[in-house]
C-alpha atoms as one frame of an Amber mdcrd trajectory, in Angstrom:
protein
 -21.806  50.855   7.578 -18.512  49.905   8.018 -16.514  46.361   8.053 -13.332
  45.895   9.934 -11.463  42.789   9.239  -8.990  41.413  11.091  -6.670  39.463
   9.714  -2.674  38.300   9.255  -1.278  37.420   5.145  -0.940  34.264   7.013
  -4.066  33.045   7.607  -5.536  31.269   4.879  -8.544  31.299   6.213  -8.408
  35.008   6.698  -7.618  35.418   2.875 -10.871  33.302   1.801 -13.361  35.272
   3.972 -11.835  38.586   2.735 -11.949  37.461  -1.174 -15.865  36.897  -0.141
 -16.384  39.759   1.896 -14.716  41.966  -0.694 -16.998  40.656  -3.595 -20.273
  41.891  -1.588 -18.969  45.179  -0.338 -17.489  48.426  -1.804 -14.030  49.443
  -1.244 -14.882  51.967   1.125 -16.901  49.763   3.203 -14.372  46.992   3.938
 -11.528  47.976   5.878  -8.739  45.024   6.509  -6.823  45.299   9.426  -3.579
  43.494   9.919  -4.149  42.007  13.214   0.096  41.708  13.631   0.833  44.791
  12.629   1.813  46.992  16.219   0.148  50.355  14.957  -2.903  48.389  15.117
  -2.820  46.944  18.029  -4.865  49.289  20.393  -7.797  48.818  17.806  -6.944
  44.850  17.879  -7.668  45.458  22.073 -10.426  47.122  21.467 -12.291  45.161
  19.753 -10.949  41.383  22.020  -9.770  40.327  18.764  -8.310  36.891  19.688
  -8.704  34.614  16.770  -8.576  35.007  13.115 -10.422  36.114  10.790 -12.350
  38.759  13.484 -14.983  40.832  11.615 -16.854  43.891  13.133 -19.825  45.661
  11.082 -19.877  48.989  12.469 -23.133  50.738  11.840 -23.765  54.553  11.091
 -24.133  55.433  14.776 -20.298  54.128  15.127 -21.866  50.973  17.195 -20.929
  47.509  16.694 -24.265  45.968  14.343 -22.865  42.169  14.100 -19.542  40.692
  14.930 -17.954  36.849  13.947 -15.079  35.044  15.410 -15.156  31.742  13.187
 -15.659  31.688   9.366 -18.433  29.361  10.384 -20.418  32.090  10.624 -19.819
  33.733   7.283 -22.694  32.577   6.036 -25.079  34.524   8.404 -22.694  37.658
   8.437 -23.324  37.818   4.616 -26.557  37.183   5.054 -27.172  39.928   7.394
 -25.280  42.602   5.036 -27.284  42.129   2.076 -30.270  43.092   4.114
């Protein structure tokens, strides 16, 4: 499993749900993604990432296993990854 997170160094919000995110998960398993950045910007497409923070939990067979737009839903998200 994989996380991508999407999110700009100015987004506050985007810098509390990482802090939390990266406290439950690994290194390797939490990728961020700077959403402004233009290198990343086909991935950005991709994945309709239109707000901030976006997450996408990616799981072994490379398909998307849960995906938030709103921090509202951090709570389930990190629910669902310490199952």
């Amino acid at each position: 499993m994989i996380v991508l997170f999407f999110g700009s160094s100015s987004c506050e919000k985007c810098e509390q749900a990482y802090i939390v995110l990266s406290e439950l998960l690994e290194a390797k398993d939490l990728v961020y993604i700077d959403s402004g950045a233009e290198e990343t910007q086909d991935l950005c497409d991709h994945y309709d990432v239109d707000s901030l923070p976006h997450v996408v939990v990616i799981n072994d067979a490379w398909e998307t296993a849960y995906e938030i737009r709103d921090l509202k839903f951090l709570p389930e998200l990190v629910a669902f990854l310490r199952e």
